[in-house]
N, CA and C of each residue as an Amber inpcrd file, in Angstrom:
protein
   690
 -63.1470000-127.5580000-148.4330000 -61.8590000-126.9850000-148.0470000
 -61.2800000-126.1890000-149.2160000 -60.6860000-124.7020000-149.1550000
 -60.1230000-123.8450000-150.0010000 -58.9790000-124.4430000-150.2620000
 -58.3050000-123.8860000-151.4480000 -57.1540000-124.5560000-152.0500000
 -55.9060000-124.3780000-150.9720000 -56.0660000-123.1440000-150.1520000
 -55.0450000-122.8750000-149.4790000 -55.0420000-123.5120000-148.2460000
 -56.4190000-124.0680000-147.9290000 -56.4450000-124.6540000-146.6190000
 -55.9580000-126.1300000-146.9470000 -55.7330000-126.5650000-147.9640000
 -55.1750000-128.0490000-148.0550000 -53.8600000-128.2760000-148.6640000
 -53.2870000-127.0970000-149.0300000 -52.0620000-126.6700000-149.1210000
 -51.3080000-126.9630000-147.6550000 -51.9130000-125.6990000-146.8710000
 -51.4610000-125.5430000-145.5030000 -51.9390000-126.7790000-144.5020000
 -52.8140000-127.5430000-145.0360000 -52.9050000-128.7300000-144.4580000
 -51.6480000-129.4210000-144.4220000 -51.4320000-129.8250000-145.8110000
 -50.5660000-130.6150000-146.3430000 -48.8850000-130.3980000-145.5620000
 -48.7570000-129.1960000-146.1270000 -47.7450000-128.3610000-144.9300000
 -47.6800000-128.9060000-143.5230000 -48.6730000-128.6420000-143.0080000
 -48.2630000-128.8600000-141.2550000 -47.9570000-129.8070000-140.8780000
 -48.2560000-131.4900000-141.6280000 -47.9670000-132.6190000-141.1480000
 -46.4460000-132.9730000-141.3130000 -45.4800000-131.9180000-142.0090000
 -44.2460000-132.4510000-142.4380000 -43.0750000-132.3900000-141.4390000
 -43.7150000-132.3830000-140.3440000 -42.6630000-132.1840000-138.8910000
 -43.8910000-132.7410000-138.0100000 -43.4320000-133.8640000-137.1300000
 -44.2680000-134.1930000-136.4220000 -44.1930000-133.0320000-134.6420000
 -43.6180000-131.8830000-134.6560000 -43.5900000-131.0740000-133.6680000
 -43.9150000-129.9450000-134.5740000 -45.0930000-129.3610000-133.9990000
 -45.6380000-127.8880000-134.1460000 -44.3090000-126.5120000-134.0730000
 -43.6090000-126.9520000-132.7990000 -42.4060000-125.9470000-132.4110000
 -41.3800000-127.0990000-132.4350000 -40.2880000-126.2920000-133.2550000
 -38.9460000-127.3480000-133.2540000 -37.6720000-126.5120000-132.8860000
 -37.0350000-125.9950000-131.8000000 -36.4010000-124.5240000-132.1520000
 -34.6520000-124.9600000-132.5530000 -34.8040000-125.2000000-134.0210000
 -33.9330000-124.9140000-134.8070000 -33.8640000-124.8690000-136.0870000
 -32.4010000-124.2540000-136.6170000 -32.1910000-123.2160000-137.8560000
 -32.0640000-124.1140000-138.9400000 -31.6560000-125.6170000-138.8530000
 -30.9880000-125.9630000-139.7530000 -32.0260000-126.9710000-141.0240000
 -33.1770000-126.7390000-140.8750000 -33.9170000-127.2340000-141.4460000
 -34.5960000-125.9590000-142.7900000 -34.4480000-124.8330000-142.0790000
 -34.9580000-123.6010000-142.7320000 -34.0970000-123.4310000-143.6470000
 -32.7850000-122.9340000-142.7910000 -31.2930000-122.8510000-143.5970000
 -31.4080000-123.5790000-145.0850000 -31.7370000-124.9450000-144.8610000
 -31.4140000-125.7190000-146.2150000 -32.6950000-125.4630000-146.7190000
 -34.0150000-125.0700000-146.8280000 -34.8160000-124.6040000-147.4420000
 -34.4170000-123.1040000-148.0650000 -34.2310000-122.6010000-147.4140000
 -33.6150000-121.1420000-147.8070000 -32.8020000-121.5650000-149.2550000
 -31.2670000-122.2710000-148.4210000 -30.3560000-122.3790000-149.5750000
 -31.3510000-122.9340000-151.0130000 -31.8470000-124.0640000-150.4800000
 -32.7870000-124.4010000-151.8370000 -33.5920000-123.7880000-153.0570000
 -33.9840000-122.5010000-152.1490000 -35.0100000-121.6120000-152.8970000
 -34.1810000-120.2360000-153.2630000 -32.6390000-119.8620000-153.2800000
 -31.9270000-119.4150000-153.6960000 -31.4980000-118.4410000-152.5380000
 -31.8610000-118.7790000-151.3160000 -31.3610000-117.2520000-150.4900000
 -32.0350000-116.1000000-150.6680000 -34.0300000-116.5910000-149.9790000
 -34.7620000-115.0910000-150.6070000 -34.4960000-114.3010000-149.5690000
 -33.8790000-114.5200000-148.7300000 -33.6430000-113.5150000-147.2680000
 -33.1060000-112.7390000-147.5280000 -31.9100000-113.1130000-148.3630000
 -30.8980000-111.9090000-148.8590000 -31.0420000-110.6760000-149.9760000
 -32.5770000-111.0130000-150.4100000 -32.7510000-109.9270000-151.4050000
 -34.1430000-109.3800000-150.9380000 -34.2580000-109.1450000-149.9700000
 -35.4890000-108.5270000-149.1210000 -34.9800000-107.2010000-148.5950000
 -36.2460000-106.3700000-148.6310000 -35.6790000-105.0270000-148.3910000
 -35.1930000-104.6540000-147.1160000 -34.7570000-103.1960000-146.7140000
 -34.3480000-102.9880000-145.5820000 -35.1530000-103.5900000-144.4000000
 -34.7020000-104.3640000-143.5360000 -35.8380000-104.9540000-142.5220000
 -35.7350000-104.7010000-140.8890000 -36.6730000-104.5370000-140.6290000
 -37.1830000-103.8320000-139.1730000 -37.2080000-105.1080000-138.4400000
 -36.5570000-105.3300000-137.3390000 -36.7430000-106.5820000-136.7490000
 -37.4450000-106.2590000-135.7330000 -38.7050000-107.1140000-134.9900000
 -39.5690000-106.9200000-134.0450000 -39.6160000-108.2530000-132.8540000
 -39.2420000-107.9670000-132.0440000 -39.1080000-109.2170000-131.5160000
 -40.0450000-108.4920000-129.6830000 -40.5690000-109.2150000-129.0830000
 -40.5800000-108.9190000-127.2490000 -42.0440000-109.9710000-126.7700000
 -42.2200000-109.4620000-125.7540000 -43.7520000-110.4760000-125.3860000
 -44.8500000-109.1960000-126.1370000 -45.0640000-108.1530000-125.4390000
 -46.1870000-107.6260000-125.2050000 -45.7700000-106.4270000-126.6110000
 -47.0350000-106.2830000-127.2160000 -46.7730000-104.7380000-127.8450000
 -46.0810000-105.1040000-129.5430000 -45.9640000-106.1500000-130.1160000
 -45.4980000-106.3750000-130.7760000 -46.2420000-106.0070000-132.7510000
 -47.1640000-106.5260000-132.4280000 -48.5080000-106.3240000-133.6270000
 -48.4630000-104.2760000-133.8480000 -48.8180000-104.1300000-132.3890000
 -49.2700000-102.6800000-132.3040000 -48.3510000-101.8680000-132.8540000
 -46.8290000-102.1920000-132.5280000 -46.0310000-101.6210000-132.8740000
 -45.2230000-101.7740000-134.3610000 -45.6860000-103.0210000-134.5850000
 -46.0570000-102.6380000-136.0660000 -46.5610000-101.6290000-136.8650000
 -47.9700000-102.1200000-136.7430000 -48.8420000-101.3740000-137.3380000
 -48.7500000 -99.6710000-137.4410000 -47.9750000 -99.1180000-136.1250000
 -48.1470000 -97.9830000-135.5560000 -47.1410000 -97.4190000-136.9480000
 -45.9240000 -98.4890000-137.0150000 -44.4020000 -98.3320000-137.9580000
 -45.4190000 -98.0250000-139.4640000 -45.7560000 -98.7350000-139.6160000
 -46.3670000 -99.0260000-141.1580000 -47.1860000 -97.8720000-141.2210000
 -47.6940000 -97.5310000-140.2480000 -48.6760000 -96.4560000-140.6220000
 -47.9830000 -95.3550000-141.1160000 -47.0980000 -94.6640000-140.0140000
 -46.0400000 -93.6070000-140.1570000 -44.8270000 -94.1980000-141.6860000
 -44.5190000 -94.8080000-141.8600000 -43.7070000 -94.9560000-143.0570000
 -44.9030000 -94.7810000-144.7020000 -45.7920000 -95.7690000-144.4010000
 -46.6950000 -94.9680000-145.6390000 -47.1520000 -93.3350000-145.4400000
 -46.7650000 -92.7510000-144.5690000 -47.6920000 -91.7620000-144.5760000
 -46.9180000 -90.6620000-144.7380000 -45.2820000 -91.1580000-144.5580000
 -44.4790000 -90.8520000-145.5420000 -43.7750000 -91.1350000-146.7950000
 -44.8860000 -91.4530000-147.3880000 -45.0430000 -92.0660000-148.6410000
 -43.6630000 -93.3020000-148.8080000 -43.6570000 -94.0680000-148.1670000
 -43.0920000 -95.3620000-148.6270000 -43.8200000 -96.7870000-148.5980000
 -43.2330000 -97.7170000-149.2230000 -44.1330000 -98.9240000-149.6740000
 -43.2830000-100.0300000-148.2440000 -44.6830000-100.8610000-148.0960000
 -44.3590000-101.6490000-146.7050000 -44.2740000-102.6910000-146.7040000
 -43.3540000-104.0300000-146.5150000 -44.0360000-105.2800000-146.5880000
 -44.1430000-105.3860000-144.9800000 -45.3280000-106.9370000-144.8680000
 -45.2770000-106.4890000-143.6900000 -45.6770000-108.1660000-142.9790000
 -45.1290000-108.6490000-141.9990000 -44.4260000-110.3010000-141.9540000
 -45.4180000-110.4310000-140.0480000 -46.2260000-110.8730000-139.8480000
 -47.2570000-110.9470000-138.6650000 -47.8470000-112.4070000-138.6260000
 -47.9980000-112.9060000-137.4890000 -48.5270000-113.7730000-136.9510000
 -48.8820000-113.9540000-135.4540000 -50.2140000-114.8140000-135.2620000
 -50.8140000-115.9010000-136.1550000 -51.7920000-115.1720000-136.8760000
 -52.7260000-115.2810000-137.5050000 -53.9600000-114.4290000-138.6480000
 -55.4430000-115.1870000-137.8600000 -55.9820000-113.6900000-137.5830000
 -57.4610000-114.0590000-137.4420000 -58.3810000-115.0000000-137.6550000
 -58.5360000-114.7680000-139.4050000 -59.3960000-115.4840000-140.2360000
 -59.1470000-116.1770000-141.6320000 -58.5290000-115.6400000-141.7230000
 -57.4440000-115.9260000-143.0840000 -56.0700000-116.0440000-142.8960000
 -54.9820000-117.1600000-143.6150000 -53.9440000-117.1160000-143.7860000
 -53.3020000-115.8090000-144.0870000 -53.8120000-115.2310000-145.0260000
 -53.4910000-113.8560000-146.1310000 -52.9070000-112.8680000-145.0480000
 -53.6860000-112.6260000-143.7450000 -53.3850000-111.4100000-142.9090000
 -51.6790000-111.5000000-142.2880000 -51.2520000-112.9590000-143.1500000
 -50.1060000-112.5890000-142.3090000 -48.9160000-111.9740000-143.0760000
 -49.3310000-111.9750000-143.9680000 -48.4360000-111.4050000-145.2740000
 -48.8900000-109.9440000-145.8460000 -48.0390000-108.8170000-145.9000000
 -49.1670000-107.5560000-146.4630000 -47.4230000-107.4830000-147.2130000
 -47.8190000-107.0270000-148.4680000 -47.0810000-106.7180000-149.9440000
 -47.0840000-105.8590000-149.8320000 -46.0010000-104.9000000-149.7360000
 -46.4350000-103.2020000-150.5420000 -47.3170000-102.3970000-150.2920000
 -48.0810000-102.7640000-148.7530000 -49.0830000-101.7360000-148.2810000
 -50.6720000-102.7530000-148.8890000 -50.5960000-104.3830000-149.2420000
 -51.5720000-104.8730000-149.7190000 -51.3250000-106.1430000-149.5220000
 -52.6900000-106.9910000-148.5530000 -52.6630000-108.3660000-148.4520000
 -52.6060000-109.2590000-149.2310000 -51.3830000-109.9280000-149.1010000
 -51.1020000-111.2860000-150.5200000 -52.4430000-111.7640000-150.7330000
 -52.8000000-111.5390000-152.7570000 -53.8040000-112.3770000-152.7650000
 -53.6650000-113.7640000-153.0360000 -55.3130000-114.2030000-152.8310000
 -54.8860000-115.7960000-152.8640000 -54.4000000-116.4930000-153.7660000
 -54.6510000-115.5360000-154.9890000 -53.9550000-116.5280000-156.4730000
 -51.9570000-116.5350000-156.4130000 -51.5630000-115.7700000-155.1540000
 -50.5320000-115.4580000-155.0990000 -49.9980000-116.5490000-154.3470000
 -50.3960000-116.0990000-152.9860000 -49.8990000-117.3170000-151.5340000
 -50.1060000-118.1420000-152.3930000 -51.1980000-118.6350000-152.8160000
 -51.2220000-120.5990000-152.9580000 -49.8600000-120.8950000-154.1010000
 -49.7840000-120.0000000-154.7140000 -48.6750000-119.6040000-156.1930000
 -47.0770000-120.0190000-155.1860000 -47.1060000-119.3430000-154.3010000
 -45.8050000-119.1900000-153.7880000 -45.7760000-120.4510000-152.4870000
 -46.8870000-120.7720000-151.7970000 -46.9300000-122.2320000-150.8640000
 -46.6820000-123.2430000-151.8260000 -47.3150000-123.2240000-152.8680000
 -47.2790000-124.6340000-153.9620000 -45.5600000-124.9240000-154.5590000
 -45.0930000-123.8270000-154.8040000 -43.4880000-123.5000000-155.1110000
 -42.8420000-123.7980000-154.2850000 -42.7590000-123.7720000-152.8490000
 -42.2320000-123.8510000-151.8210000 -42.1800000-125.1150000-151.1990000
 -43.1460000-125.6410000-151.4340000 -43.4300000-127.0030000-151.5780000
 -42.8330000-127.8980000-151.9170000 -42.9900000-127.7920000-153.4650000
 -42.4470000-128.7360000-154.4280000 -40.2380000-128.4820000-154.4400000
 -40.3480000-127.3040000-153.8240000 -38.4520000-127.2440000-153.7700000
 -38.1110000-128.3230000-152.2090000 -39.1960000-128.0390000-151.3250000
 -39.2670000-128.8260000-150.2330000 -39.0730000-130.3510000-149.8580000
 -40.0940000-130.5340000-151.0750000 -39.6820000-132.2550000-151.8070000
 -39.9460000-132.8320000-150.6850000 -41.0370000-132.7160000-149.2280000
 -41.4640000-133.3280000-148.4890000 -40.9040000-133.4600000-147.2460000
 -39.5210000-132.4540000-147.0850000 -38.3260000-133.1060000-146.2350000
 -39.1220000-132.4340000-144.9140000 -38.6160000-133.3490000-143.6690000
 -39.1140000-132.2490000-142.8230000 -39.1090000-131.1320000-142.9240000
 -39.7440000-130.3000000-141.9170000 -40.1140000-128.5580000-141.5820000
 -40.9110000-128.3150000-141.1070000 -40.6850000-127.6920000-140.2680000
 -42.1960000-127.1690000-139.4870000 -42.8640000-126.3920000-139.8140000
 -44.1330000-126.0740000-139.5320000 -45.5580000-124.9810000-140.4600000
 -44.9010000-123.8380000-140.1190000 -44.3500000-123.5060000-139.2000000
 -44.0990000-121.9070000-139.4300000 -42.6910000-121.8190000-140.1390000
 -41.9840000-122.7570000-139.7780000 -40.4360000-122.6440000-140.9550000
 -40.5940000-122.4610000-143.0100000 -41.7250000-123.3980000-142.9280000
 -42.1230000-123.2700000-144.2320000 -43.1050000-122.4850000-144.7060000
 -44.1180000-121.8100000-144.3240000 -44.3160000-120.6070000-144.5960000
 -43.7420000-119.5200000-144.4570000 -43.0960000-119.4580000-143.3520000
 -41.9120000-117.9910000-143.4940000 -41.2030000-118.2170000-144.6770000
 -40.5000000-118.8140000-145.0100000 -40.2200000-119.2060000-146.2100000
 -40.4850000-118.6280000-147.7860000 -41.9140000-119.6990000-147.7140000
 -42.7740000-118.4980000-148.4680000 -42.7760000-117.3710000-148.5080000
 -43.1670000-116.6430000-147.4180000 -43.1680000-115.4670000-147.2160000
 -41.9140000-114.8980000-148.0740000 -40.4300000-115.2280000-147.3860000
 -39.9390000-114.2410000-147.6150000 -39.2640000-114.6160000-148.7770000
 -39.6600000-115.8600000-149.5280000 -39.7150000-115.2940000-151.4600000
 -40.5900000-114.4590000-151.8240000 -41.8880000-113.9580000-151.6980000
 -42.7600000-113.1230000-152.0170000 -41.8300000-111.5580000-151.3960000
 -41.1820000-111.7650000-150.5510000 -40.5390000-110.6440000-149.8670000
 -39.2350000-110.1750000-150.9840000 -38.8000000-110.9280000-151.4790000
 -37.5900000-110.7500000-152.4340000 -38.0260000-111.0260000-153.6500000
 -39.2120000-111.1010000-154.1560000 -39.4930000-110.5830000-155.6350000
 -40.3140000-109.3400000-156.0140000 -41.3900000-108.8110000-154.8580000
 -41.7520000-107.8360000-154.4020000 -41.1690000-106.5970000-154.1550000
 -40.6850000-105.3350000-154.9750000 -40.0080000-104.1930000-154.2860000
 -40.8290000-103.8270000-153.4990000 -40.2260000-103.0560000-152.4700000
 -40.6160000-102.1640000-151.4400000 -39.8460000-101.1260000-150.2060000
 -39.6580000-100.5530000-149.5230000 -38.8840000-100.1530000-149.4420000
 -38.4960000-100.8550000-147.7390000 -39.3770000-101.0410000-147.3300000
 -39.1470000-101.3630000-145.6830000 -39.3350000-102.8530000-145.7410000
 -39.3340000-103.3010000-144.9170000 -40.1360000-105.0110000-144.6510000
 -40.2800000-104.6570000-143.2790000 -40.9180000-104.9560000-142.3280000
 -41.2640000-105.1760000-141.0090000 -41.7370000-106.0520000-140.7040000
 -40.7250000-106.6590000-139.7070000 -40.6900000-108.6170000-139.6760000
 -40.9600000-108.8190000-138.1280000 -42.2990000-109.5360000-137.9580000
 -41.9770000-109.8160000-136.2000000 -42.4120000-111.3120000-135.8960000
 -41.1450000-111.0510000-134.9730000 -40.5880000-112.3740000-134.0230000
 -42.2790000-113.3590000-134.1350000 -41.5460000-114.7400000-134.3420000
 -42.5930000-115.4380000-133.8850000 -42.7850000-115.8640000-132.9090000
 -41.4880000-116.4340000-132.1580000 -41.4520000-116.8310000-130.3980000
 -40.2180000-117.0020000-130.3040000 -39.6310000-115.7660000-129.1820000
 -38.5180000-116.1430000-128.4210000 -37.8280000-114.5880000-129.3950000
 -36.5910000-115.2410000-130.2930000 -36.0010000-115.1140000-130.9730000
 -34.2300000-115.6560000-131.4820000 -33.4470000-116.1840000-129.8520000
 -32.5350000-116.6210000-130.7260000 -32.5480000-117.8480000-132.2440000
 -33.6530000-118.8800000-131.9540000 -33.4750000-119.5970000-132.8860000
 -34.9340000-119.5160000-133.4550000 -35.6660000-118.3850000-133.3370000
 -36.8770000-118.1110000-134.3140000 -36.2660000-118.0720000-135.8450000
 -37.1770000-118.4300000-136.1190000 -37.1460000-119.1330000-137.7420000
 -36.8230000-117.6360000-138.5420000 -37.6980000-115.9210000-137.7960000
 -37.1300000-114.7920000-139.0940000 -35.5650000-114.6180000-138.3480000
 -34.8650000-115.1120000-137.4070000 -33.8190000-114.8680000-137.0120000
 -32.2250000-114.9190000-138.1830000 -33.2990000-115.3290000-139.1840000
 -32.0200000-115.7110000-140.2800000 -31.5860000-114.8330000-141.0690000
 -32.2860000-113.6280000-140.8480000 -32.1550000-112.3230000-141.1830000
 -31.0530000-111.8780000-140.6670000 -29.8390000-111.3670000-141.6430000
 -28.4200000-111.7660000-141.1320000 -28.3910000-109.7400000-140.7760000
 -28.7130000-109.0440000-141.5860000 -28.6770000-107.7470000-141.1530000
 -29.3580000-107.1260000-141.4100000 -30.5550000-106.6320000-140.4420000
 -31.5580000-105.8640000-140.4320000 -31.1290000-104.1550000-140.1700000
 -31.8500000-103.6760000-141.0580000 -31.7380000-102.2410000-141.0300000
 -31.9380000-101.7750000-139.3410000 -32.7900000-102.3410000-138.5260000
 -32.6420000-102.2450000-137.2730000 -33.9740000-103.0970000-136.5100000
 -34.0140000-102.9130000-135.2830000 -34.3930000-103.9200000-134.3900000
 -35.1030000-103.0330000-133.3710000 -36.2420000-103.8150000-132.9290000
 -37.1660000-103.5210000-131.8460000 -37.4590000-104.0840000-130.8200000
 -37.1260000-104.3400000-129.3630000 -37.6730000-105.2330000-128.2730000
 -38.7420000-104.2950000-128.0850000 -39.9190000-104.7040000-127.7830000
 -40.9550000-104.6840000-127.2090000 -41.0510000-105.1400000-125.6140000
 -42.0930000-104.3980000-124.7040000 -41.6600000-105.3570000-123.2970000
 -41.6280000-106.3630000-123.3200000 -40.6900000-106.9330000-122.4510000
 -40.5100000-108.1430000-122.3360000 -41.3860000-109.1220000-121.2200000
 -42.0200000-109.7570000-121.0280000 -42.6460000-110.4960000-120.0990000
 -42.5150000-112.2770000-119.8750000 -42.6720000-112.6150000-119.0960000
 -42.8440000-114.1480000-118.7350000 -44.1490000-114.5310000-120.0770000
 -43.5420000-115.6610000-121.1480000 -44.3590000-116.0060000-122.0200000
 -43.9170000-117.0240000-122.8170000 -44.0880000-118.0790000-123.1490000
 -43.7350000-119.4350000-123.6160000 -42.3340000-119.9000000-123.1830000
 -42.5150000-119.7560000-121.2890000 -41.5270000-120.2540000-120.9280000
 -40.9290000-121.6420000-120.7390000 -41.3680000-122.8230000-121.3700000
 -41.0030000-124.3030000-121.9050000 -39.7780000-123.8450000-122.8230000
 -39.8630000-122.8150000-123.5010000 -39.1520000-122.7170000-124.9920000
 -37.8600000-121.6720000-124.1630000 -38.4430000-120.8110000-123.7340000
 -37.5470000-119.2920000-123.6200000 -36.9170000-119.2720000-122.3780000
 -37.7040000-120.1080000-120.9680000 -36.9240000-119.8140000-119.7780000
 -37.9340000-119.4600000-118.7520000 -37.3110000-119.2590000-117.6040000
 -38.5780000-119.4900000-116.6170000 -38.3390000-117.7620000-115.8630000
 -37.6280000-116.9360000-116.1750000 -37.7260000-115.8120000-115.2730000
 -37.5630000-114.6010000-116.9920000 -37.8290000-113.6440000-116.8090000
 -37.9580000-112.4760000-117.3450000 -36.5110000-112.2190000-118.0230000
 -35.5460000-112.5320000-116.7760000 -34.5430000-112.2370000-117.2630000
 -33.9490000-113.3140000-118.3050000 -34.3200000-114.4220000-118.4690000
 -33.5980000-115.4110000-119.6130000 -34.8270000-115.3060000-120.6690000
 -36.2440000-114.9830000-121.0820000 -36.1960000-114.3240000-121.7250000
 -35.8640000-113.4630000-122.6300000 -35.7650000-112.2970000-121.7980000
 -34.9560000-111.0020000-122.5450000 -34.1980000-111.5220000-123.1440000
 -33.0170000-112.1730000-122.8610000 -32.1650000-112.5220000-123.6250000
 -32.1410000-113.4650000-125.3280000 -33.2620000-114.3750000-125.1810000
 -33.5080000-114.6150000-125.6690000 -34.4400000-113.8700000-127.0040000
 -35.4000000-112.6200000-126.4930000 -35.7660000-111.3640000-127.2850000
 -34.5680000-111.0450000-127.7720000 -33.6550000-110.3900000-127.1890000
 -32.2440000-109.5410000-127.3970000 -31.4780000-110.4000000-128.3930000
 -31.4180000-111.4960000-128.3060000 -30.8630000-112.0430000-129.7960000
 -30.6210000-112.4130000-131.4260000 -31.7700000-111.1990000-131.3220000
 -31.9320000-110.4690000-132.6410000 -31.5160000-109.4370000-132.9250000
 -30.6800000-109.0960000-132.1830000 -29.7340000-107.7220000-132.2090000
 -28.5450000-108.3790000-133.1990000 -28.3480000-107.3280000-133.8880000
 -26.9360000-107.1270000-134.9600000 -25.9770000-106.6100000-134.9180000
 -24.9130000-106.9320000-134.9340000 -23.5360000-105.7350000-134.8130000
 -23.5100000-104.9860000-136.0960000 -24.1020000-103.2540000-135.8240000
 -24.3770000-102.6620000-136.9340000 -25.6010000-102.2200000-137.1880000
 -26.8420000-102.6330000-136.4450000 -28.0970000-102.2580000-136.3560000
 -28.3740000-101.6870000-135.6250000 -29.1790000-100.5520000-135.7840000
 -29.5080000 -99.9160000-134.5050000 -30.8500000-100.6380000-133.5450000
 -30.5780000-100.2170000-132.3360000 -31.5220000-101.1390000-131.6900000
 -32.6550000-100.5110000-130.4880000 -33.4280000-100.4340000-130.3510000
 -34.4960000 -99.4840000-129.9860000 -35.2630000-100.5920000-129.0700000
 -35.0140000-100.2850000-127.5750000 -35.8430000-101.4220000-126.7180000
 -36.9020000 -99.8440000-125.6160000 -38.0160000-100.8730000-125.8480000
 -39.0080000-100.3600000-124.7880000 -38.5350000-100.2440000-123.4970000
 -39.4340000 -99.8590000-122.6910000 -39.3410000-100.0040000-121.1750000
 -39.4800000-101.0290000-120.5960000 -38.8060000-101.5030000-120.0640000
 -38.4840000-103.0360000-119.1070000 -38.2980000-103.0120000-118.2450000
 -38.9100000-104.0980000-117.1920000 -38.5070000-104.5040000-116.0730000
 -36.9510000-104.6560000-116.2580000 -36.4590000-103.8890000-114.8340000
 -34.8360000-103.5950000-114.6180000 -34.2240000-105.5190000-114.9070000
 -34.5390000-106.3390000-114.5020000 -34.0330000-107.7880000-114.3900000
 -34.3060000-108.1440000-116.0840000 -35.0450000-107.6060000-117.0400000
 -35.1230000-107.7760000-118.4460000 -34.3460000-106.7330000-119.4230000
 -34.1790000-105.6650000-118.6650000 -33.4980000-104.2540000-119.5270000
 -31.3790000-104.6810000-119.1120000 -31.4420000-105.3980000-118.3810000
 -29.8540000-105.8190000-117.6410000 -29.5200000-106.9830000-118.4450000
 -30.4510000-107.8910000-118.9910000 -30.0960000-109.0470000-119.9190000
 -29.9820000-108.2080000-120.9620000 -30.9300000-107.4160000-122.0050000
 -31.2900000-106.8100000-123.1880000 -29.4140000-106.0130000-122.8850000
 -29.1570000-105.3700000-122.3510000 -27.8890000-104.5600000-122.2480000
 -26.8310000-105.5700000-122.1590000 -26.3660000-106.7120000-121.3740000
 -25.7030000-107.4310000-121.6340000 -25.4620000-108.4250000-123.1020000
 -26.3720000-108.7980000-123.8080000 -26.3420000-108.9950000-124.7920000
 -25.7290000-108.0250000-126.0620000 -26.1840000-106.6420000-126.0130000
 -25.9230000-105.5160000-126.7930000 -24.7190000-105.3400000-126.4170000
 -24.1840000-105.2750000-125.4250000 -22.4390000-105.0110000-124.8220000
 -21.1940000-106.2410000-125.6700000 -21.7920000-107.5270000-125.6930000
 -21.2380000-108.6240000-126.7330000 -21.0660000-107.7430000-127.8240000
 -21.9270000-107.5560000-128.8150000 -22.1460000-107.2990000-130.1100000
 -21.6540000-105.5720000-130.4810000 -21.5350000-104.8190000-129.4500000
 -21.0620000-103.7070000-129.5330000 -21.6710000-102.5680000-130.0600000
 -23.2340000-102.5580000-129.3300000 -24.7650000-102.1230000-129.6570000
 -24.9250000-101.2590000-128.9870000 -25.3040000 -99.9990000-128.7080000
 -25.6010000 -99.0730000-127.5880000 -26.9120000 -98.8810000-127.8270000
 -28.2630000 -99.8340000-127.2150000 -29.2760000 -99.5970000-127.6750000
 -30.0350000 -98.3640000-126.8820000 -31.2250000 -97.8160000-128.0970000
 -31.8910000 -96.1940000-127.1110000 -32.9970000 -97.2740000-126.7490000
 -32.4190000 -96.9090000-125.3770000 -34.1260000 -97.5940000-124.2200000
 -34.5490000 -96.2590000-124.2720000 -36.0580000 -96.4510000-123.5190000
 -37.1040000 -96.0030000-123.3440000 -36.3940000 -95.4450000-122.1040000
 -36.8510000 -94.1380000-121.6490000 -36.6330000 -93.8470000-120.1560000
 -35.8630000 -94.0550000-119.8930000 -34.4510000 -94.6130000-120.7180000
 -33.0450000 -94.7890000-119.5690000 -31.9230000 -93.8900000-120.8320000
 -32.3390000 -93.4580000-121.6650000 -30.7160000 -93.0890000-122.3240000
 -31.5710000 -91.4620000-123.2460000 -30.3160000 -90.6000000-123.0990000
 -30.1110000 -89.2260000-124.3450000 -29.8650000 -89.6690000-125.3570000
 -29.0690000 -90.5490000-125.8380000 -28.6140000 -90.5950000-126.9090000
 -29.3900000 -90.3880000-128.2230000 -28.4470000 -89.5070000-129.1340000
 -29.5640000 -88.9310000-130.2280000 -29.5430000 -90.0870000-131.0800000
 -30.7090000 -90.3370000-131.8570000 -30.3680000 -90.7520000-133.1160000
 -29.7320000 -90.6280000-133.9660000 -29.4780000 -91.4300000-134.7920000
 -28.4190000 -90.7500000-135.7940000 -29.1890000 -89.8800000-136.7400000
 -28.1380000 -88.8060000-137.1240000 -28.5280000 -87.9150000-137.8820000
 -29.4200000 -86.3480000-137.6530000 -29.1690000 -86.9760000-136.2320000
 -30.2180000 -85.2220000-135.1390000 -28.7170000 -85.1250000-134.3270000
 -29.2540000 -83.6410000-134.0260000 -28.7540000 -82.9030000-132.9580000
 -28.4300000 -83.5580000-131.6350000 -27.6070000 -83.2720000-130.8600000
 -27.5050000 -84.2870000-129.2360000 -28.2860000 -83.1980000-129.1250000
């Protein structure tokens, strides 16, 4: 077994539930490890069922290719832990992750947390000692009480379609879903939703109407971006 696989061993047993959906266990890890959320770069929030990875990747491509540096926050990983973390346009190496799981750890002091609360974690200290100019962060499941949800203001936000998908956690129709996607919206972020089923694009808009969001759907709105021409 690699050093990181008994790291992340060690890790997963410290919550006897795989999925736990709440904040307040992270929260006090966060506070512990100084608040790395808050010194992470401008961040792209990605949250929906379908299209989520792709639309990443598609982001990252176009931002390096206008010469800017990327971090970049994905799950679950192929073959390696490493793929879920990319630095600056470059996959955390291993002398790094195990550097920053082992740290994370030991501030952890054993208390509960669940495997994905405490590696995000990780993550996003490597995210706030790391310059770069973007971060692009996507949803792990759901999103009101997803663990990157603690991301208090993201430079802006992405629903992806929305579909019927870990409905134990999220809800049993499309439309409580969405909502649950849509709760990664910010008052102050701009917010950019795909094309949706009308019963998922009516939650996604009711949510944004709270917060005082006029998000550009796909196929339903003119509205310019900021900084172009109407």
């Amino acid at each position: 077994m690699s050093r990181t696989d008994a790291i992340l061993k060690r890790l997963s047993v410290l919550h006897p539930k795989l999925i736990d959906l709440s904040s307040e266990r992270l929260n006090r890890l966060l506070e512990e490890l100084g608040r790395p959320h808050d010194r992470m770069p401008p961040v792209i929030h990605v949250a929906g069922t379908n299209g989520k990875g792709s639309t990443i990747a598609y982001l990252r491509a176009m931002l390096e290719a206008a010469g800017k540096s990327v971090h970049v926050y994905t799950s679950p990983h192929l073959v390696r832990f490493n793929e879920r973390i990319r630095l600056a346009g470059k996959l955390v190496s291993t002398r790094r992750l195990n550097e920053v799981l082992e740290r994370v750890e030991q501030v952890n002091a054993g208390q509960p947390i669940t495997y994905f609360e405490v590696t995000t974690a990780a993550a996003f200290v490597l995210f706030s000692e790391i310059k770069a100019d973007y971060l692009l962060l996507e949803v792990g499941m759901g999103g009101t009480y997803d663990t990157t949800n603690v991301v208090e203001h993201p430079l802006g936000i992405i629903i992806t379609p929305v579909d019927l998908d870990h409905m134990a956690f999220s809800g049993n129709t499309i439309g409580k879903i969405a909502v649950e996607k849509a709760n990664i919206m910010k008052r102050g972020a701009l917010a950019v939703v795909a094309r949706q089923a009308d019963e998922g694009l009516a939650s996604i808009n009711r949510v944004a109407a709270k917060l005082g969001v006029t998000p550009l759907s796909a196929g339903r709105t003119s509205t310019p971006l900021p900084g172009t021409a109407a």
